[in-house]
C-alpha positions in Angstrom: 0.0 0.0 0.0 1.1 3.5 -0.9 2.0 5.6 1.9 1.0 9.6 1.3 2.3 12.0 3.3 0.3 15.3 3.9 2.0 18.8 5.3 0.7 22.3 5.8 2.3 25.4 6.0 1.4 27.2 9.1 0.2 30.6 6.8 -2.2 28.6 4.8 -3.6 27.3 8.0 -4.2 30.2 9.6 -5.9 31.9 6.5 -8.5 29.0 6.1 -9.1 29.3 10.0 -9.9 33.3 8.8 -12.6 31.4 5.7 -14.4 28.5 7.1 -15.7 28.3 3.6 -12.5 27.6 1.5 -10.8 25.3 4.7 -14.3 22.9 4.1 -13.8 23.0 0.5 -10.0 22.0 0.9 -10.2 19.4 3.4 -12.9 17.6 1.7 -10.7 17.6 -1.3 -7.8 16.3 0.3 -10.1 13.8 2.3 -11.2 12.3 -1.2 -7.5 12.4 -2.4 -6.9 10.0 0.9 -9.6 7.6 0.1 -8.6 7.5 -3.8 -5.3 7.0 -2.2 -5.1 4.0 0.2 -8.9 2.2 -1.4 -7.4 1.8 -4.3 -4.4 -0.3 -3.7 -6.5 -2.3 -1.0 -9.0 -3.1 -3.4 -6.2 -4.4 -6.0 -4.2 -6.1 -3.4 -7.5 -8.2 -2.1 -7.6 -9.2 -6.0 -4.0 -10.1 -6.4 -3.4 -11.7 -2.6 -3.3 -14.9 -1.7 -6.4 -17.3 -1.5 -7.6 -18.3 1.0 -7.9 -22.5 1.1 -9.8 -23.1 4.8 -13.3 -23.6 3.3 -12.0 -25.9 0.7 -10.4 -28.0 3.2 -13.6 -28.2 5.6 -16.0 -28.9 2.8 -13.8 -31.7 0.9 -11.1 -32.7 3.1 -14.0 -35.5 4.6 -14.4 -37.7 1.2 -10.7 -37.7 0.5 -9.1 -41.2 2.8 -6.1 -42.8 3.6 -5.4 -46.6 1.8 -3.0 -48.7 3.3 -2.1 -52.0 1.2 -0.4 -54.8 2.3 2.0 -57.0 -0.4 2.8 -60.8 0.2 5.6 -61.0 -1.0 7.5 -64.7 -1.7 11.3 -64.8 -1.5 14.0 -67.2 0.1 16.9 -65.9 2.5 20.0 -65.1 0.0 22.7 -67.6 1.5 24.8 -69.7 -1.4 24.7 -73.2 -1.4 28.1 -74.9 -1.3 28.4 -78.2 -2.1 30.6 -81.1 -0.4 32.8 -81.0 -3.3 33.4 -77.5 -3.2 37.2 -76.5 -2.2 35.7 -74.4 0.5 33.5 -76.9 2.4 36.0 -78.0 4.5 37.1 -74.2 5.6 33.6 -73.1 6.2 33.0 -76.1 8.5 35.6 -75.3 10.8 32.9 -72.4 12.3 30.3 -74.3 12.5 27.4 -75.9 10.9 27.3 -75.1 7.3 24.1 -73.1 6.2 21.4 -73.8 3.7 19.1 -71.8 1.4 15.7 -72.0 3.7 12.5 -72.5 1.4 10.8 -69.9 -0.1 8.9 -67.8 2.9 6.0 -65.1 2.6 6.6 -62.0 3.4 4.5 -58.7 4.2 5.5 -55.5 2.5 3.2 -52.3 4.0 2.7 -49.2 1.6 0.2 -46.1 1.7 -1.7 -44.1 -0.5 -4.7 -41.6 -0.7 -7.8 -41.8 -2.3 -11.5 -39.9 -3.0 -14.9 -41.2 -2.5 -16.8 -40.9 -6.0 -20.4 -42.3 -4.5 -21.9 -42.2 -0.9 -22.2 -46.0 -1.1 -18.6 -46.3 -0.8 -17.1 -46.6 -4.1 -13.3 -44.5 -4.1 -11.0 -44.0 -6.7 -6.9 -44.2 -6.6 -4.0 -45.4 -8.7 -3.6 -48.5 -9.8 -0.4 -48.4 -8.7 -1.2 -47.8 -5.2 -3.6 -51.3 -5.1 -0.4 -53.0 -7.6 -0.3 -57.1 -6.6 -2.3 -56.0 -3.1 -3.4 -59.0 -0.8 -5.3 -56.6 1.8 -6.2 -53.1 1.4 -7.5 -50.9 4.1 -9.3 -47.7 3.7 -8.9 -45.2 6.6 -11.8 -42.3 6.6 -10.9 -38.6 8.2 -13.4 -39.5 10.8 -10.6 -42.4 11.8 -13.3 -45.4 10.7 -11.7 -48.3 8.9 -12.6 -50.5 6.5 -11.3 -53.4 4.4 -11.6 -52.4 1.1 -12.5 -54.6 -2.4 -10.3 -54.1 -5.5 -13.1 -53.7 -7.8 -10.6 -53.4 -11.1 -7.4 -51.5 -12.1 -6.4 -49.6 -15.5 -2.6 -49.7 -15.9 -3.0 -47.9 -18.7 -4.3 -44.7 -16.9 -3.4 -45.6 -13.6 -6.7 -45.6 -12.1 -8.3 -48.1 -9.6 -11.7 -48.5 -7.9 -12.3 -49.9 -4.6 -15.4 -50.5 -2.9 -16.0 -50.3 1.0 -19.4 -51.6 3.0 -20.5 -47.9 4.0 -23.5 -45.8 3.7 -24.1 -42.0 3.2 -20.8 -40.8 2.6 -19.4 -37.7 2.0 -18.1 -37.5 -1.7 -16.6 -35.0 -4.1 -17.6 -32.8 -6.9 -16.1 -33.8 -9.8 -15.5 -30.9 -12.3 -14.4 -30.2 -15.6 -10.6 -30.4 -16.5 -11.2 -28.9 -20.2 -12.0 -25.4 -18.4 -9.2 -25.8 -16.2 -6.4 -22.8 -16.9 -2.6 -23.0 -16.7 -2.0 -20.2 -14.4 -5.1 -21.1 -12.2 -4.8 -21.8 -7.9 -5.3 -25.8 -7.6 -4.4 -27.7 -4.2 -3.8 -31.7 -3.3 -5.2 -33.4 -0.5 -3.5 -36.7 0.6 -1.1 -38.7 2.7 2.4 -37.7 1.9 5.2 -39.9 4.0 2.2 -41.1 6.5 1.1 -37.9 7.2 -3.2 -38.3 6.9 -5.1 -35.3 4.9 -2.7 -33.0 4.5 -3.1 -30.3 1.9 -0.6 -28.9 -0.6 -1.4 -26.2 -3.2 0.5 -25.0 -6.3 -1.1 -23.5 -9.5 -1.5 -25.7 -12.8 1.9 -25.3 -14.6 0.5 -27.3 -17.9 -2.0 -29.4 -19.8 -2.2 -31.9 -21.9 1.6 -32.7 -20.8 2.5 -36.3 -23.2 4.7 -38.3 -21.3 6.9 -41.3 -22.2 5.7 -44.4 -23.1 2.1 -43.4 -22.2 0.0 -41.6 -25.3 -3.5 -41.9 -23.6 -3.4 -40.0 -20.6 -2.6 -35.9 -21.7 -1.2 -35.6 -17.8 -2.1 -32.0 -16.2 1.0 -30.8 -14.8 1.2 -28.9 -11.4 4.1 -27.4 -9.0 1.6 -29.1 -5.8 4.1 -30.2 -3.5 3.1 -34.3 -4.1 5.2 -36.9 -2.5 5.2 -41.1 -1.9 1.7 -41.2 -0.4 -0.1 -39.0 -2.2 -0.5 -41.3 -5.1 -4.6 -41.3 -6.1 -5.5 -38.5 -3.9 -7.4 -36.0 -5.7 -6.6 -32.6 -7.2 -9.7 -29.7 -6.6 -9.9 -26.4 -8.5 -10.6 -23.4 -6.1 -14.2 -24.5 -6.7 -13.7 -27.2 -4.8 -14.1 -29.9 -7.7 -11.9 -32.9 -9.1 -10.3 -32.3 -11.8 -7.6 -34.7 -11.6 -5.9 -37.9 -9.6 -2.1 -37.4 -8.7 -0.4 -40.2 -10.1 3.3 -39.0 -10.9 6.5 -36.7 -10.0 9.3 -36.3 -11.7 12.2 -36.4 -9.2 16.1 -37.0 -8.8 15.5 -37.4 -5.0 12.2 -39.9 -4.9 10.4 -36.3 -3.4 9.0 -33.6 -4.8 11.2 -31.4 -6.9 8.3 -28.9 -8.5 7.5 -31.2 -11.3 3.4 -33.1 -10.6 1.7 -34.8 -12.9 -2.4 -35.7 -12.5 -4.5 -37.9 -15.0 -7.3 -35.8 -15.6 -10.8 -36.5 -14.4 -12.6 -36.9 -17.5 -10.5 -39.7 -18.1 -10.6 -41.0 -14.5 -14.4 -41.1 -14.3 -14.5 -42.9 -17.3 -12.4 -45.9 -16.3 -14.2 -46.4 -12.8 -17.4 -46.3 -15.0 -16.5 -49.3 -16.8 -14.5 -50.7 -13.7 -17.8 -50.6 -12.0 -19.7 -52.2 -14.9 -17.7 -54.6 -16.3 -14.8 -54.4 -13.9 -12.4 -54.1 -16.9 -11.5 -51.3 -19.4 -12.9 -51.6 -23.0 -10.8 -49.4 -25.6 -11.3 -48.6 -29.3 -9.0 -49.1 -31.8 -8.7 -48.4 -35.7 -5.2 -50.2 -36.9 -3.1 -47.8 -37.6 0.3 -46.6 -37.1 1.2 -42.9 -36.8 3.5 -40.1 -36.3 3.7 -36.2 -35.5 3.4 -34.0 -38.6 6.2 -31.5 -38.4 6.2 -28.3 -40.4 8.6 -29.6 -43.1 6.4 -32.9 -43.5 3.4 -30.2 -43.6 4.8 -28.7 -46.4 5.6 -31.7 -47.8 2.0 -33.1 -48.0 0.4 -29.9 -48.9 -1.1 -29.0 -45.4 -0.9 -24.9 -44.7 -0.1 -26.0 -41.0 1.6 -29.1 -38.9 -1.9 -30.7 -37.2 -3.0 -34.1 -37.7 -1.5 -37.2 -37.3 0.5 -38.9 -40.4 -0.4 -42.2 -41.2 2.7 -44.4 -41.5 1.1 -47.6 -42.1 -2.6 -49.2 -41.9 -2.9 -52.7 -40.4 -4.3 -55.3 -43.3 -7.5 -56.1 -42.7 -8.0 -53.5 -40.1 -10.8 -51.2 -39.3 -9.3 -48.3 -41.3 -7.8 -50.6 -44.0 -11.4 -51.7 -44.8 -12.5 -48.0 -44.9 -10.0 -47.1 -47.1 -7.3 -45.1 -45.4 -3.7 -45.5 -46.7 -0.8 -45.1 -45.7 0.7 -41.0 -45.9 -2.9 -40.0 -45.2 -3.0 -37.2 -42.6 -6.2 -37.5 -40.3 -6.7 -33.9 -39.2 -10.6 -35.1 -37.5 -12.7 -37.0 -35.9 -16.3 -36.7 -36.0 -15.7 -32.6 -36.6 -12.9 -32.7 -33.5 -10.1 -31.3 -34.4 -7.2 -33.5 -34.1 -4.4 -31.2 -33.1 -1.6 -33.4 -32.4 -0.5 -37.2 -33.0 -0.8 -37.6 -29.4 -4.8 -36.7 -30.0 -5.9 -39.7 -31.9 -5.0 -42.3 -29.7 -7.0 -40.6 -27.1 -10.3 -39.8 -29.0 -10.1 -43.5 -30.5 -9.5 -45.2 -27.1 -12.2 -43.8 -25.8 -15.2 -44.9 -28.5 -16.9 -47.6 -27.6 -15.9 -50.5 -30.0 -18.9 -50.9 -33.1 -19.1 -47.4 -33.4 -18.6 -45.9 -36.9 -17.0 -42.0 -36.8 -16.1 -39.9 -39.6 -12.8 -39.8 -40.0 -11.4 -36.3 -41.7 -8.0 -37.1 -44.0 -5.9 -35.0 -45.9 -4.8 -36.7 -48.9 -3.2 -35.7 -52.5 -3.8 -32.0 -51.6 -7.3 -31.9 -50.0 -9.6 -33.1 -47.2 -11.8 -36.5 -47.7 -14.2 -38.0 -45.3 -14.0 -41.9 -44.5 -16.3 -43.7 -42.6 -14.4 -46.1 -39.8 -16.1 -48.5 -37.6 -14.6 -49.0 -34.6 -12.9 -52.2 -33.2 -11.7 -53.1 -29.3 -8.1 -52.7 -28.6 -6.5 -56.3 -27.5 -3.4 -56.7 -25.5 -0.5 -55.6 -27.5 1.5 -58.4 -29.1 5.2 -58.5 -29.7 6.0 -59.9 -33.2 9.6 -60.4 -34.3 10.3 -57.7 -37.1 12.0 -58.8 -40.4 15.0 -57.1 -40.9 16.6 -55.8 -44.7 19.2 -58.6 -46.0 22.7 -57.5 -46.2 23.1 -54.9 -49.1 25.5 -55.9 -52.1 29.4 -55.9 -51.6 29.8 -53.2 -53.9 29.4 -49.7 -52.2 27.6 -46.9 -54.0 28.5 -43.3 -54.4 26.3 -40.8 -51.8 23.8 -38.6 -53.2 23.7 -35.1 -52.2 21.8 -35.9 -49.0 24.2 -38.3 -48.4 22.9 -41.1 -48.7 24.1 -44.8 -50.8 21.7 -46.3 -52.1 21.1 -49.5 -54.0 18.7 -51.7 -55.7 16.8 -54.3 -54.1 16.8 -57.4 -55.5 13.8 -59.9 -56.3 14.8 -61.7 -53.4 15.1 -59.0 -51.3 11.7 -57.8 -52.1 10.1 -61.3 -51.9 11.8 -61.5 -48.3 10.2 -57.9 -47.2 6.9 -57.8 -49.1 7.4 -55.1 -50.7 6.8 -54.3 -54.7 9.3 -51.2 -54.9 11.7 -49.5 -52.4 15.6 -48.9 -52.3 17.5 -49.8 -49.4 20.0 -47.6 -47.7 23.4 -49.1 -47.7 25.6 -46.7 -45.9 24.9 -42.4 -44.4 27.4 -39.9 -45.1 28.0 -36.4 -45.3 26.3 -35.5 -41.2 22.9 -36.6 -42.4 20.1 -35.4 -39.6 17.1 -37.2 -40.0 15.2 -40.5 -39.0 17.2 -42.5 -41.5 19.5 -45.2 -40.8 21.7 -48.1 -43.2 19.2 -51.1 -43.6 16.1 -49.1 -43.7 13.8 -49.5 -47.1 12.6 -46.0 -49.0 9.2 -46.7 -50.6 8.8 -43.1 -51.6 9.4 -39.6 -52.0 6.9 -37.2 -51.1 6.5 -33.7 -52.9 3.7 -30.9 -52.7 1.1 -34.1 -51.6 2.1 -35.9 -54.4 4.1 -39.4 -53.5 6.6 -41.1 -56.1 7.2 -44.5 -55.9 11.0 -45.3 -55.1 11.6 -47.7 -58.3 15.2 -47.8 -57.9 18.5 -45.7 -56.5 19.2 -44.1 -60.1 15.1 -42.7 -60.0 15.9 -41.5 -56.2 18.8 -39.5 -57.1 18.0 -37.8 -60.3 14.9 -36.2 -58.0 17.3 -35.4 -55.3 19.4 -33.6 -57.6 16.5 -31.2 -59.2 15.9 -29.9 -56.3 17.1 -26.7 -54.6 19.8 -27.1 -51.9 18.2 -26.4 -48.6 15.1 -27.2 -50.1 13.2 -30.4 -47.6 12.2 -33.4 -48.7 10.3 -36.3 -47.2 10.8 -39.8 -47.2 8.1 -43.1 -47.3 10.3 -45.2 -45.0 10.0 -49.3 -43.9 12.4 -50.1 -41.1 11.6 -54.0 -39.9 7.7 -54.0 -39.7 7.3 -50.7 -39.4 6.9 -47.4 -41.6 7.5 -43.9 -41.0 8.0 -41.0 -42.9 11.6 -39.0 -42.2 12.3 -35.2 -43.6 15.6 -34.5 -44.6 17.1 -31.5 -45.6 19.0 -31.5 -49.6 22.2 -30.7 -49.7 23.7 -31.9 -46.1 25.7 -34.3 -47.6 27.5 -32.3 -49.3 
């Protein structure tokens, strides 16, 4: 707040003692100068201060609980088995007794987490990770009542878990709306951290839709909420006092909190303890196909004023899209009029369609938008196929082209082996070639303006390499094993 400091001169004083008219009119000027003054700042600082979090703990702090699960364990004590034979036996029996490996024993392992209560009939929501391999899991209320809690189902895939407890009229939460959530905006976390029952933490919401590796389904909010080991499924409320997400990760160098929290959103939460509580399983749609991020230089490639989408690499024979007619280098920018913004988007809008359900899928191919109709099929566990590899290139090394590149023709055997009709394979990289491209891997085409050209042999690939402008990018139709991609490279870096 401002501070103003107000002097008179004694004269002026005196004459306004001498006009009582003129010393009214002045002071009640200066006295609405003061109020301008100090009510202003006031009123902004109430705006800009801190909130205040005590009626948001009161109100939800009694439907957030404590879950303790307990682990069997089986393991054996670690002692080595030495044999009569063994040039030591004789040594070690001079102390005593020999030891053996004892049997296989079962053994308790205790850990904690938090969790919310989603229904007043005592269904809760946490991380799967929290209920992981659990033989007994308790549920510990804020009003210290305990209860042996039912693993209804888990969701590895989003980290969610349901549990169900024999109770009646619960308090439960408010769940809210994570797609009106801001970055910038006041959240806090209410959980068990190291043991320590309903403790709150707040932070603001540092990011959304954060991707993170190896999981492409759950677009993570990030927060700076202090969240340490034990706060795992406990919930994450707006200053509305609503869910709008689970806390489920940190990163950390330490094993505490280092600033960096990561929450699946609610959306997606509530929709996996729906079908937990249904079927007691996750059901997930799926269209066969394989994709990638467009990038701005794969944009230009295909024709597409700005990098959105996600770029088909390859489309799964017999699949749901193969049957609808998507190809491979098609770009679907939406589904069922939503926009698909990123690569990372697909997978998320197509996982959660229920399987049989046809959408309209929007692609851009050879220069402009198509619709295809794609009926949806259920995701099955992921299967790991051994991939086919490129047989070895000839003996004789070719010259690099200008992006650096040797290539060579395959052979009739070489195509019979990879089930391909055209391609080139990539013998050797030279010249500090950046880019997705390695030796072994197969280029099936070369993609210009939205048009592709078939890669019919090395001699084809490198006339069109040299037409083209150095600096200028082009794109590449590329097989590696069982897979396809498309890599952008930039003309001229091998030289």
């Amino acid at each position: 707040m401002k501070v103003v400091f107000v002097s008179f001169h004694q004269e002026s004083i005196a004459m306004r003692v001498r006009h009582p008219g003129r010393l009214f009119a002045v002071v009640h000027v200066l006295l609405l100068t003061l109020v301008a003054t100090f009510a202003v700042p006031a009123a902004a600082q109430g705006r800009a201060g801190l909130p205040d979090f005590t009626d948001l703990y009161e109100k939800q702090g009694p439907a957030v609980v404590s879950v303790d699960v307990t682990q069997t364990v089986r393991r054996s004590q670690r002692l080595p088995d030495i044999s009569e034979d063994d040039p030591f036996y004789e040594f070690f029996k001079r102390f005593g007794p020999i030891p053996r490996r004892s049997p296989e024993r079962d053994f308790e392992a205790q850990s904690t987490g938090s969790g919310f209560i989603v229904s007043s009939d005592g269904y809760i929501a946490t991380n799967a990770h929290v209920v992981d391999d659990a033989s007994e899991v308790t549920v510990r209320l804020s009003d210290r009542r305990e209860f042996k809690a039912k693993v209804i189902g888990a969701d590895k895939r989003s980290d969610v878990a349901l549990l169900k407890i024999d109770a009646k009229d619960l308090p439960k939460v408010t769940i809210g709306d994570p797609e009106k959530l801001k970055v910038g905006e006041w959240v806090v976390a209410i959980g068990k951290p190291f043991g320590l029952e309903n403790t709150m933490t707040a932070g603001i919401v540092s990011a959304k839709g954060r991707d993170l590796p190896q999981e492409n389904l759950v677009p993570f909010i990030q927060t700076d909420v202090a969240i340490n080991p034990g706060n795992s499924g406990g919930p994450l409320f707006n200053m509305r006092g609503e869910v709008i997400g689970i806390n489920s990760l940190i990163y950390s160098r330490t094993g505490g909190y280092m600033g960096l929290a990561f929450a699946v959103p609610i959306d997606i939460a509530m929709n996996t303890v729906k079908q937990l509580q249904e079927k007691g399983h996750v059901v997930r749609g799926r269209i066969g196909v394989q994709i990638q991020e467009v990038t701005k230089e794969a944009a230009d490639a295909f024709g597409l004023k700005q990098a959105q989408g996600a770029l088909v690499n390859s489309v799964e024979k017999d699949g749901p899209a193969a049957k609808a007619g998507v190809e491979s280098g098609d770009i679907i920018i939406k589904v069922d009029n939503r926009e698909v913004k990123t690569s990372n988007d697909l997978p998320r809008i197509i996982t959660a369609v229920r399987p049989g359900t046809k959408v309209a899928l929007t692609v851009w191919r050879k220069g402009a938008a198509k619709d295809i109709g794609v009926t949806v099929a259920e995701m099955k566990e992921d299967t790991v196929t051994p991939q086919r590899r490129a047989p070895p290139a000839p003996k004789e090394k070719a010259k690099p082209n200008r992006m650096g590149l040797s290539l060579v023709d395959l052979t009739d055997e070489q195509r019979k082996e990879l089930d391909v009709k055209t391609g080139v394979l990539v013998e050797d990289i030279s010249g500090g070639v950046r880019g997705n491209v390695q030796p072994g891997d197969i280029i099936l085409a070369i993609i210009q303006r939205g048009q592709a050209t078939e890669a019919k042999s090395a001699a084809q690939i490198n006339d069109l390499l040299a037409k083209l402008d150095k600096g200028a990018s082009v794109t590449l139709q590329v097989r590696r094993g069982d897979n396809q991609f498309f890599a952008t490279l930039k003309i001229g870096n091998g030289e």
